[in-house]
DRENDO-1510 file (C-alpha; in Angstrom, 1 decimal, always signed):
<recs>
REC; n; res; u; v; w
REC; 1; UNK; -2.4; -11.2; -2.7 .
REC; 2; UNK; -1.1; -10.3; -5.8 .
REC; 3; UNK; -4.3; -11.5; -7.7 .
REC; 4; UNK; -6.6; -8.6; -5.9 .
REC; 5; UNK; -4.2; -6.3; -7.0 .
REC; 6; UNK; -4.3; -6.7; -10.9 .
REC; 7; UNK; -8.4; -6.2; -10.9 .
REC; 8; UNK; -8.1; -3.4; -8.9 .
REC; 9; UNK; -5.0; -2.1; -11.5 .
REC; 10; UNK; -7.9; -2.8; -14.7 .
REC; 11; UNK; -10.7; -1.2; -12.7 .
REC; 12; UNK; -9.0; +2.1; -12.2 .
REC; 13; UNK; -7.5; +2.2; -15.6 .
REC; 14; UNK; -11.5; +1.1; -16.8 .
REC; 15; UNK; -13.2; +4.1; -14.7 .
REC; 16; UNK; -11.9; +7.3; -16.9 .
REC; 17; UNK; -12.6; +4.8; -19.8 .
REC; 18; UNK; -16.0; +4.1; -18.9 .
REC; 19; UNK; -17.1; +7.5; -18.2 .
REC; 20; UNK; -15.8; +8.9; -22.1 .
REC; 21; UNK; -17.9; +5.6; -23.3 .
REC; 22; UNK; -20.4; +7.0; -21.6 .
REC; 23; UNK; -20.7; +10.6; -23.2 .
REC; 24; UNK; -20.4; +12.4; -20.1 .
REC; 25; UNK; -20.9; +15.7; -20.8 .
REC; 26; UNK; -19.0; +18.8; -19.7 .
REC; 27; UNK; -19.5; +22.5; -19.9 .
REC; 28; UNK; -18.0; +25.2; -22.1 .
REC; 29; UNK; -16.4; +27.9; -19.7 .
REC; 30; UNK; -14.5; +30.5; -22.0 .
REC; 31; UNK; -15.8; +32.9; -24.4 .
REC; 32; UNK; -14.7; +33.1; -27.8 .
REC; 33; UNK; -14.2; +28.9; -27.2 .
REC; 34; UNK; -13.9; +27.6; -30.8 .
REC; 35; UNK; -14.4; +23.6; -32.2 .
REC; 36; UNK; -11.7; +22.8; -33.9 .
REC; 37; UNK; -11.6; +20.3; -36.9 .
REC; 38; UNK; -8.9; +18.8; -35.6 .
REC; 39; UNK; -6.2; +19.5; -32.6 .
REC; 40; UNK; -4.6; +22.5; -32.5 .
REC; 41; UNK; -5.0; +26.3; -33.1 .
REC; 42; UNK; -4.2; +26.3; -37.0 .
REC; 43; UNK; -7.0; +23.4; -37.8 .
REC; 44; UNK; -9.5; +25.0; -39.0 .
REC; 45; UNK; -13.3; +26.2; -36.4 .
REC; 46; UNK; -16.2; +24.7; -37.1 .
REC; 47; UNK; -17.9; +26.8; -35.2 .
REC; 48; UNK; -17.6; +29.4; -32.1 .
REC; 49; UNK; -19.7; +27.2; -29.1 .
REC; 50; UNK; -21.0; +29.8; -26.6 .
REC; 51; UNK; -20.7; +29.5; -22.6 .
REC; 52; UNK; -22.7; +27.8; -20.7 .
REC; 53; UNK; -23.3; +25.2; -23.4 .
REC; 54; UNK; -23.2; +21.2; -22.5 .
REC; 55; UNK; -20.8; +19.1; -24.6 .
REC; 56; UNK; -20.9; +15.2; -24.7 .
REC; 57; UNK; -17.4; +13.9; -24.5 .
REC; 58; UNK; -16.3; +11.7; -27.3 .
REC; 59; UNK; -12.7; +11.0; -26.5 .
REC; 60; UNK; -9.6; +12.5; -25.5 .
REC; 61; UNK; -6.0; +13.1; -26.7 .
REC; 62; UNK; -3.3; +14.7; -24.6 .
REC; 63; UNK; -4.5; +18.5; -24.1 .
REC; 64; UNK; -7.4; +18.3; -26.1 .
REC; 65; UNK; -11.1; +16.6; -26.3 .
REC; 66; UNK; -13.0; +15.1; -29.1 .
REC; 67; UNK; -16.6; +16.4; -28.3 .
REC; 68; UNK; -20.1; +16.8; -29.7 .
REC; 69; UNK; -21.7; +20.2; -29.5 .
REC; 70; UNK; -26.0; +21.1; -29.1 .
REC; 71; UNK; -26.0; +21.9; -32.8 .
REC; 72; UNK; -24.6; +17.9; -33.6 .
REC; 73; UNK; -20.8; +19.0; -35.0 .
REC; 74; UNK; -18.5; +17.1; -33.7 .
REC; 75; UNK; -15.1; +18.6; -33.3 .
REC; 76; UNK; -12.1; +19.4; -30.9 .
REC; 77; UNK; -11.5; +21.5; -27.8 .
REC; 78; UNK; -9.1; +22.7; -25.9 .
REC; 79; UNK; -9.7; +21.5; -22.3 .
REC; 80; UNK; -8.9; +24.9; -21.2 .
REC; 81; UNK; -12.3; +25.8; -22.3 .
REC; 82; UNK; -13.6; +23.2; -20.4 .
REC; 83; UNK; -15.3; +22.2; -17.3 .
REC; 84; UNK; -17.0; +19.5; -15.1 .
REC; 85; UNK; -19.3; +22.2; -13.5 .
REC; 86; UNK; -21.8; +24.1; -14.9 .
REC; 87; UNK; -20.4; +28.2; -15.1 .
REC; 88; UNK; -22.8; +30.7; -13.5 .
REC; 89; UNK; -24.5; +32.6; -15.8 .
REC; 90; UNK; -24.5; +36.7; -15.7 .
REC; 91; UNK; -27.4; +37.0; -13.7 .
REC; 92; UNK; -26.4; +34.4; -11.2 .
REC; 93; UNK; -23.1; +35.7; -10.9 .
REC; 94; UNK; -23.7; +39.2; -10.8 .
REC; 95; UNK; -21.1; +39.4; -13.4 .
REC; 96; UNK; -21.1; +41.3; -16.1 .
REC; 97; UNK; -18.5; +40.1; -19.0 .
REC; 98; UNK; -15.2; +40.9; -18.0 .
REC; 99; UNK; -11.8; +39.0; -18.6 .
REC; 100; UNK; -12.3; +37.1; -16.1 .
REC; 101; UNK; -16.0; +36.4; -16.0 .
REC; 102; UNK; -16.0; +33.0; -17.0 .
REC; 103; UNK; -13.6; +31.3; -14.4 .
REC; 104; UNK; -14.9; +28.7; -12.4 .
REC; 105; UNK; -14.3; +27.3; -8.9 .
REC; 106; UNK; -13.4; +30.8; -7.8 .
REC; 107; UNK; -14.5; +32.3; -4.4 .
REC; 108; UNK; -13.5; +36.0; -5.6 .
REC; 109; UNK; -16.5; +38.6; -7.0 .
REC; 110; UNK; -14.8; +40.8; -9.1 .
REC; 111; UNK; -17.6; +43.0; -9.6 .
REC; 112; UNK; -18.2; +43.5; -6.2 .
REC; 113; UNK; -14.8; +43.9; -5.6 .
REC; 114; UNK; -14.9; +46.9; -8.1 .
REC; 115; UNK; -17.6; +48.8; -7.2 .
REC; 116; UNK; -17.7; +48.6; -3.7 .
REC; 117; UNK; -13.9; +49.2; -2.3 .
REC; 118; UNK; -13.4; +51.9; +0.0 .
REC; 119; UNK; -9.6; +52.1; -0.6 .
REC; 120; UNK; -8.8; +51.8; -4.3 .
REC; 121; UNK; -8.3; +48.4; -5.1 .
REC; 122; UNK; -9.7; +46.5; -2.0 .
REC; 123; UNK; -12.7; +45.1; -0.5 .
REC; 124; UNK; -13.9; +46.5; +3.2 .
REC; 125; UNK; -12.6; +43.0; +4.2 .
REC; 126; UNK; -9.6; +43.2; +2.1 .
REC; 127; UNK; -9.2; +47.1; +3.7 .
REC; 128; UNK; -9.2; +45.8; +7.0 .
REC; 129; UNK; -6.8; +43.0; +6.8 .
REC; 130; UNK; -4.5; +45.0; +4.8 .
REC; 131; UNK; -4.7; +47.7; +7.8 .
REC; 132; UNK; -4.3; +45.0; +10.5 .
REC; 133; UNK; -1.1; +43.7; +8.9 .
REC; 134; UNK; +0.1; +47.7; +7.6 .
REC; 135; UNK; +0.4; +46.5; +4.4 .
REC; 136; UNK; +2.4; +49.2; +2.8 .
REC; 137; UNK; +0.9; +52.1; +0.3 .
REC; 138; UNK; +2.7; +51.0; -2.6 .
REC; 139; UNK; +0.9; +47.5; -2.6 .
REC; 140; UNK; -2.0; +49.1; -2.2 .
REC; 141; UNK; -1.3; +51.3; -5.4 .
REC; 142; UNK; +0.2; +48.0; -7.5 .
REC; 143; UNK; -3.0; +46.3; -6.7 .
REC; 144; UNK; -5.5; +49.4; -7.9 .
REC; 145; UNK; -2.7; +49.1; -10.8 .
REC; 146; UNK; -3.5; +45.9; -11.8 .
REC; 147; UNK; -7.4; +46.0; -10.9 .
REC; 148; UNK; -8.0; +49.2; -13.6 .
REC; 149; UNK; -5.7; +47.5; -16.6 .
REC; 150; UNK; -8.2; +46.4; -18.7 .
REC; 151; UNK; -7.0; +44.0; -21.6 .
REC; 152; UNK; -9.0; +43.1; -24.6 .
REC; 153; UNK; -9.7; +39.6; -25.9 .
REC; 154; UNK; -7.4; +40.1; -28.9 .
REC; 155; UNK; -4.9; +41.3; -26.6 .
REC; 156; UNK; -5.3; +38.2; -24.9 .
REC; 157; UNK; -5.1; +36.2; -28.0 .
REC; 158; UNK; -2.3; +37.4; -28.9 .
REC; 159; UNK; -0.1; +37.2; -25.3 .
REC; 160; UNK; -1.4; +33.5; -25.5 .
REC; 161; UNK; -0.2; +32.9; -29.3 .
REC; 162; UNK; +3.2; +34.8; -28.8 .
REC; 163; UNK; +4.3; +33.0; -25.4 .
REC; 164; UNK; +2.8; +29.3; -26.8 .
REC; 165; UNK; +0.7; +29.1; -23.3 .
REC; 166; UNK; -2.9; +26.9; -23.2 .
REC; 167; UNK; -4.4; +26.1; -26.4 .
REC; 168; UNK; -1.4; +27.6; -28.2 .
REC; 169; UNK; +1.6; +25.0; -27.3 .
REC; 170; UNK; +2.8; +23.2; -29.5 .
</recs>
């Protein structure tokens, strides 16, 4: 018994393996996404690799992956910035660029969600569950609150930088 157990063991260790040997590639998701020389915020950019572009996978180490970009460099990314699925672009989105723009896997249009609430801050399905359950006023208001605060990428940059969070922990 315990001799189907160890090939099993080396398989699953050899998949993840197999698939970096391979060059499987994977999608930059996040603007501003830079290639790093080496792995960490202070190394220096190679370049600034825009979204939607398909990376080959070179390797791997902890939070961050050794890739190749369409123009040949060759570089490090934060895996953050990274995806297994293609993003949408603008026009298949219907997004325009916004914060949160580039997130993938979510169910959620923004846009839509902006420009087409009947109560500040929520969708005509979001308005009637809201009513069903009497969610109170002041929710309402903290949610139109959060909706119209618009932050700018620097702003970003610098929350991230200043709290150590993604790409920025040490």
């Amino acid at each position: 018994m315990k001799y189907f157990f160890v090939p099993c063991f080396l398989i699953l260790l050899a998949v993840p393996l197999l698939s970096l040997a391979a060059g499987e590639g994977m999608w930059v998701t996040s603007q501003g996404s830079k290639l790093k020389s080496g792995q960490g915020m202070s190394a220096s950019t190679i370049e600034v690799v825009p979204v939607g572009s398909k990376v080959q996978i070179l390797g791997k180490q902890g939070r961050w992956y050794k890739i190749k970009v369409p123009s040949g460099n060759r570089g490090w990314m934060y895996q953050g910035r990274l995806s297994r699925n293609r993003p949408l672009t603008e026009s298949e989105s219907g997004e325009g660029s916004d914060m949160f723009g580039s997130l993938t896997g979510s169910k959620i249009e923004a846009r839509q969600a902006d420009t087409s609430r009947s109560i500040r801050g929520l969708s005509p399905e979001t308005e009637a569950y809201a009513n069903k359950q009497q969610t109170p006023k002041k929710y309402r208001e903290a949610l139109d609150q959060v909706i119209e605060r618009k932050v700018s990428n620097r702003e970003l940059t610098r929350f991230l930088r200043k709290g150590k969070i993604g790409e920025y922990a040490n």
